[in-house]
Steps between C-alpha positions, in 0.01 A plus 500: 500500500562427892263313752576606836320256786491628824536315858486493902211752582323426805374572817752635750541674867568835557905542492533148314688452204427352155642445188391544160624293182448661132627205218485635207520276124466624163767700318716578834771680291255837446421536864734828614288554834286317684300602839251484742170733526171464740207612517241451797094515491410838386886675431680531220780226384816692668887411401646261787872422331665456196861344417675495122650211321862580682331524884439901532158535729308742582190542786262737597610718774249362745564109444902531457638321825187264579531350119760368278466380144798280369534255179625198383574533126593100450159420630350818343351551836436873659421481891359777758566442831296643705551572870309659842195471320202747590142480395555766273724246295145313402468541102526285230877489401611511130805415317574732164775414237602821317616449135420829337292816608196330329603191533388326882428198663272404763435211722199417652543619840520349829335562802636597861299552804630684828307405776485363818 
């Protein structure tokens, strides 16, 4: 099994910048893909990145130039950095760890706020 613990939500200004730490634990070796998903108040959870075990990513088409997702496999550690922020960024942000196509992992979430 994998724990995944989330970090560095917040508040931020329109066209700040944060950035968001996934650790993960647990049986590291199974994890093939790991991401980042949102979903704000009322919406469904929408795909924000992904990036395999060898450093492919992938974005949605909208976020692709404001956000980058990146990882540190010695400290098992996938990051999205996320940049020009707008306050249709606020959601709660979620890291995934893919292992099989019924076999995922969720973290709890954390929250970022847009606003001035």
């Amino acid at each position: 099994q994998v724990q995944l613990v989330e970090s560095g939500g917040g508040l931020v200004q329109p066209g700040g910048s944060l950035r968001l730490s996934c650790e993960a634990s647990g049986s590291i070796f199974s994890i093939a893909t790991m991401g980042w998903y949102r979903q704000a108040p009322g919406k469904e959870r929408e795909l924000v990145a992904t990036i395999t075990r060898g450093g492919t990513s992938n974005y949605a088409g909208s976020l692709k130039g404001r956000f980058t997702i990146s990882r540190d496999n010695a400290k098992n550690t996938v990051y999205l950095q996320m940049n020009n922020l707008k306050p249709e960024d606020t959601a709660v942000y979620s890291c995934n760890a893919y292992v099989a196509i019924s076999l995922n992992y969720w973290g709890k979430g954390t929250l970022v706020t847009v606003s001035s």
